[in-house]
C-alpha positions as CSV (number, residue, x, y, z in Angstrom):
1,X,0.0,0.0,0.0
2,X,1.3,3.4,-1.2
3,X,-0.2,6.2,0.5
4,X,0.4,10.1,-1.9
5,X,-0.5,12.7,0.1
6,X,-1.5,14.9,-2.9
7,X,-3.1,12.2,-5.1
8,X,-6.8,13.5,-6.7
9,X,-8.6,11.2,-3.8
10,X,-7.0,13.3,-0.9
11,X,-7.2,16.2,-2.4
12,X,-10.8,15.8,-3.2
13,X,-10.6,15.3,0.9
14,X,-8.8,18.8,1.6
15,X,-11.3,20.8,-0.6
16,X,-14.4,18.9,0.6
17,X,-12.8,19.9,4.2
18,X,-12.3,23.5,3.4
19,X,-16.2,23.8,2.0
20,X,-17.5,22.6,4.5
21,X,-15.3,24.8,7.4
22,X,-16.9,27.6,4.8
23,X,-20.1,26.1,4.9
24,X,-20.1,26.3,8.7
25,X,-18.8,29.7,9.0
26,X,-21.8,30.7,6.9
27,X,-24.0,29.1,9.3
28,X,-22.7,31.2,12.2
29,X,-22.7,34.3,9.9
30,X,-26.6,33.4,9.2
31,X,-26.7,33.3,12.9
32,X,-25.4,36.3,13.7
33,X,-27.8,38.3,11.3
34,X,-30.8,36.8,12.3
35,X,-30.4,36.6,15.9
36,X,-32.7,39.2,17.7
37,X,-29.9,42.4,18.3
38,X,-30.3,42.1,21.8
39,X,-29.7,38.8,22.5
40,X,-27.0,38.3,19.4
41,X,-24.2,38.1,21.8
42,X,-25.9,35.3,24.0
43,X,-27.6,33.2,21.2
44,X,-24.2,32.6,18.2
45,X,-21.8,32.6,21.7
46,X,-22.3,28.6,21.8
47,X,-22.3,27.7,18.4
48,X,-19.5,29.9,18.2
49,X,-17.9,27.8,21.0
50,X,-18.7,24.8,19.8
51,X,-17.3,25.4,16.5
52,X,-14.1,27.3,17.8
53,X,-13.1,23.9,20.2
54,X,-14.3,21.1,17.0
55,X,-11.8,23.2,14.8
56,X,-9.3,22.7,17.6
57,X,-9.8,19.0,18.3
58,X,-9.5,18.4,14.7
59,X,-5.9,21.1,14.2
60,X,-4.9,18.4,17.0
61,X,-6.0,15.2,15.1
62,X,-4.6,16.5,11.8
63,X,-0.9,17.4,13.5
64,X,-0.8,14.1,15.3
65,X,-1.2,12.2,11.9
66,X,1.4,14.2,10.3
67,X,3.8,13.3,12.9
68,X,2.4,9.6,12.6
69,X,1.1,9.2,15.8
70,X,-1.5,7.0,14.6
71,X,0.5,4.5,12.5
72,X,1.9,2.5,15.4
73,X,0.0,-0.6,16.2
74,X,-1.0,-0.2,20.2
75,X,-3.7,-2.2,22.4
76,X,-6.2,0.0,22.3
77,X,-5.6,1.7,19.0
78,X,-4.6,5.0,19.8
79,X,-7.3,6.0,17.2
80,X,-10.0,5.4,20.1
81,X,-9.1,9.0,20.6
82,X,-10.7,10.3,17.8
83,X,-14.0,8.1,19.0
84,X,-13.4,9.7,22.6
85,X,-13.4,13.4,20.8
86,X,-16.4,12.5,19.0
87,X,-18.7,10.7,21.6
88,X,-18.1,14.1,23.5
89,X,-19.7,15.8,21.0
90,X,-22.3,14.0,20.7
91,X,-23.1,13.8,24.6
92,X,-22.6,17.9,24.6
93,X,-25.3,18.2,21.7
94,X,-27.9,15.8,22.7
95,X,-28.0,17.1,26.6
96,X,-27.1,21.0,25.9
97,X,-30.3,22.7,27.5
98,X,-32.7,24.3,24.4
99,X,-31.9,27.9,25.9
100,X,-28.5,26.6,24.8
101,X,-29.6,25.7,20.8
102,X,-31.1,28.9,20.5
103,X,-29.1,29.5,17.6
104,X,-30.8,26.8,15.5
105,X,-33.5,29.2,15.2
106,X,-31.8,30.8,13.2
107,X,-31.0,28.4,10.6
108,X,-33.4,27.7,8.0
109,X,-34.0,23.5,8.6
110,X,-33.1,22.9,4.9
111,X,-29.9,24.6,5.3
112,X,-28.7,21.6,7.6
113,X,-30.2,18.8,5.3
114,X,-29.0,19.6,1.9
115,X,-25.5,20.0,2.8
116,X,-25.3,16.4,3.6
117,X,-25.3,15.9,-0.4
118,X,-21.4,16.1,0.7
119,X,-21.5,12.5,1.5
120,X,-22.0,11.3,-2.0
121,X,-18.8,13.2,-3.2
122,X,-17.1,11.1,0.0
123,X,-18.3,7.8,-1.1
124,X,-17.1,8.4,-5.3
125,X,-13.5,8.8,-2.9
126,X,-13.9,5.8,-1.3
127,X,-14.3,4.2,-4.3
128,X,-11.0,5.2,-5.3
129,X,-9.8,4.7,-2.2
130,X,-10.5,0.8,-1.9
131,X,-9.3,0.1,-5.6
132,X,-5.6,1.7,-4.0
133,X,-6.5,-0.9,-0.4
134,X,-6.3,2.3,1.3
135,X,-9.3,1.3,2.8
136,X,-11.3,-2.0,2.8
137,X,-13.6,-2.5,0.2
138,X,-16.3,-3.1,3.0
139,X,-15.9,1.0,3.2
140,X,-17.0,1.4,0.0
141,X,-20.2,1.1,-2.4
142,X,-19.0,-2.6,-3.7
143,X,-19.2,-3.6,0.0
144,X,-21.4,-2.9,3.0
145,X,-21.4,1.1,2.6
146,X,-24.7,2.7,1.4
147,X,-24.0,6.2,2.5
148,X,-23.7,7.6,-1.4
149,X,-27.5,7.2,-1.5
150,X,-28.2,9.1,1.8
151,X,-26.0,12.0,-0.2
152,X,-28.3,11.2,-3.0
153,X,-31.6,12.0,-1.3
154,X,-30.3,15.0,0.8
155,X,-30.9,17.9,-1.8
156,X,-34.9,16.4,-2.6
157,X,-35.1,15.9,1.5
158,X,-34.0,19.6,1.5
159,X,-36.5,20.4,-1.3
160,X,-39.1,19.2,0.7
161,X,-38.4,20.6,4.1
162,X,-38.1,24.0,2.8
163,X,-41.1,23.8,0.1
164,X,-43.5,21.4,2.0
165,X,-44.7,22.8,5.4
166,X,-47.0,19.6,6.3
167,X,-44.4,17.2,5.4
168,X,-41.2,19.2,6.6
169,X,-40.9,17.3,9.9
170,X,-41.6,13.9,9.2
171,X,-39.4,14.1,5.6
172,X,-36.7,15.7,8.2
173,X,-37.1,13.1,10.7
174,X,-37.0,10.1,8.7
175,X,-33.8,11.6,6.8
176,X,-32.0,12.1,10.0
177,X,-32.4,8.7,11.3
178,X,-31.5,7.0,7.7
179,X,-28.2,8.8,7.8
180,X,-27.9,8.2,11.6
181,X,-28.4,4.3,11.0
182,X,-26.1,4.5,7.6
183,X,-23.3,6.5,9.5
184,X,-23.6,3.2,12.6
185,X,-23.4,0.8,9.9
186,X,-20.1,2.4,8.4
187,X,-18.4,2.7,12.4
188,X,-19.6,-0.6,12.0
189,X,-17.1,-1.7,9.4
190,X,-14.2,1.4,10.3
191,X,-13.9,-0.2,14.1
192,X,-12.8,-3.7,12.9
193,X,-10.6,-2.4,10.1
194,X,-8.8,-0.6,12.7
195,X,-4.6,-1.6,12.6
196,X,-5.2,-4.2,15.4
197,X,-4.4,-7.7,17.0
198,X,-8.7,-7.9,16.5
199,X,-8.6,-7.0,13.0
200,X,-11.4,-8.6,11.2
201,X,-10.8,-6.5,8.0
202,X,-8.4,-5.2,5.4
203,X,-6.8,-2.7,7.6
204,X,-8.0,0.4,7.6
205,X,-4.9,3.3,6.6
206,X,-6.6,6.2,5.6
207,X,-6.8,7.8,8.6
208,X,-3.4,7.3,9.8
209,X,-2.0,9.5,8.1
210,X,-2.3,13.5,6.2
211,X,-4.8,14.2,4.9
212,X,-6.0,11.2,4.8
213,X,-7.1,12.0,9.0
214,X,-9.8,14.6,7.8
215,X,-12.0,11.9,6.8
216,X,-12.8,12.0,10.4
217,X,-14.0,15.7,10.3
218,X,-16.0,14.9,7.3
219,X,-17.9,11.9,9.4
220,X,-18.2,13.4,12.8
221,X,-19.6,16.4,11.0
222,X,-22.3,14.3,9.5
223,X,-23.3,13.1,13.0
224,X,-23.4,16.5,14.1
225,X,-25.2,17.9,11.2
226,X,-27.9,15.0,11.8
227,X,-28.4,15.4,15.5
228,X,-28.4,19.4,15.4
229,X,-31.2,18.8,12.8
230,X,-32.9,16.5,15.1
231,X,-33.1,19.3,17.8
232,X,-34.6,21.8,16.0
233,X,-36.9,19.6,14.7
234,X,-37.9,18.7,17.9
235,X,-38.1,22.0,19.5
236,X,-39.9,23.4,16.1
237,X,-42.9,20.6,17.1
238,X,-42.9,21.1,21.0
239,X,-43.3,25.0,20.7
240,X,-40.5,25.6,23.5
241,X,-38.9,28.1,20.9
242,X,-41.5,30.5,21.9
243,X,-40.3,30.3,25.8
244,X,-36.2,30.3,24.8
245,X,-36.4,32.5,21.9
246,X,-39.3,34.9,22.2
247,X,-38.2,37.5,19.6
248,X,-37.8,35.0,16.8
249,X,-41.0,33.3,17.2
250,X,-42.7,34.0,14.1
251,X,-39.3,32.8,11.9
252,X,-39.9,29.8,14.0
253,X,-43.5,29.2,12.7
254,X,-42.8,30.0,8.9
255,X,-39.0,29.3,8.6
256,X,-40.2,25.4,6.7
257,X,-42.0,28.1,4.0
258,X,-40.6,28.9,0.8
259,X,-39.3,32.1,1.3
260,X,-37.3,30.7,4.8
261,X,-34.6,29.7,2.8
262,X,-33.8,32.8,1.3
């Protein structure tokens, strides 16, 4: 196995990276102007926060590939750190209080549903990937991975959130938890494909080394992008916006209309 830093696969990686560190920089922008004046400060402060330490984690992950910190064999696999980082994550999003998610208020639910269309560019890599035995071809479309098609359907799921008011939450739902389930299945296959004595799999290289490693911002993202999706859902049907966000109710109650996404 030859691993070129700067073949077409990881570059593909480094510019889907950069688009979407963009992507979420618009997000906090959006934020920032829609956000009642008054509470501004309060409201983009944790997603600002959140963003600011998941850009640090990931500096970290990135330098400690470089150096090859995750290309020696060790019992655990010293890449259970990057699982560590990313549980945390997920624990902070799914218990952080709704005054906390304000923000998602003020992101049009489309806008975090049709960027997962990323995912289908990932999986035409993978493809690549597997015919080099970078990765196992488990990983990719020829084996157990199905994620390409939950790329596929993102932009109509997004089409439908934002055109379709009746059908916005259950179309969101049910997207969320088929990339949820997809994203399992493919942690699923990375776990035993892990450099290991319990190996059950071509070993897994990709993310062992530069840039190879941002594959792991490209997943965790995903799951984050699902589950911050989930919660505004959620608090879009339970009416506690109204209680946490009182000036932005009426986005809240016509933000799955046409003209929301604007």
């Amino acid at each position: 196995m030859s691993f070129h830093p700067f073949s077409i696969a990881n570059l593909c990686l480094l510019v889907l990276s950069a688009g979407l560190l963009l992507y979420y920089l618009f997000l906090l922008r959006r934020v920032q102007q829609k956000a009642p004046a008054a509470h501004r400060s309060e409201i983009q402060k944790p997603f600002a926060r959140f963003l600011a330490v998941y850009a640090s984690c990931m500096v970290v992950i990135c330098l400690l590939a470089a150096n090859g910190f995750f290309q020696e064999i060790t019992t655990p696999p010293r890449f259970l750190l990057v699982f560590v980082l990313l549980v945390s994550g997920v624990v902070w999003l799914v218990k952080a209080k709704t005054s906390t998610m304000r923000f998602l208020q003020a992101i049009p639910p489309a806008l975090l549903i049709t960027i997962q269309a990323y995912r289908l560019l990932i999986e035409l890599v993978f493809i690549q990937y597997a015919s080099e035995k970078i990765i196992p071809v488990e990983m990719s479309i020829h084996g157990r991975n199905y994620d390409l098609w939950i790329g596929v359907l993102a932009l109509p799921a997004g089409f439908l959130v934002a055109q379709n008011r009746t059908l916005a939450r259950k179309v969101g739902i049910i997207f969320n938890a088929l990339g949820l389930l997809s994203l399992v299945n493919i942690f699923s296959i990375v776990v035993p494909s892990l450099p290991s004595s319990f190996r059950l799999y071509e070993p897994l290289y990709l993310a062992a080394y530069f840039p190879g490693i941002l594959i792991v911002f490209l997943a965790s993202s995903a799951v984050f992008l699902h589950i911050l999706s989930l919660r505004q859902l959620w608090v879009r049907n339970t009416g506690r916006a109204a209680r946490h966000f009182p000036e932005r109710t009426t986005f809240l109650t016509s933000s799955s209309t046409p003209n929301a996404i604007r």
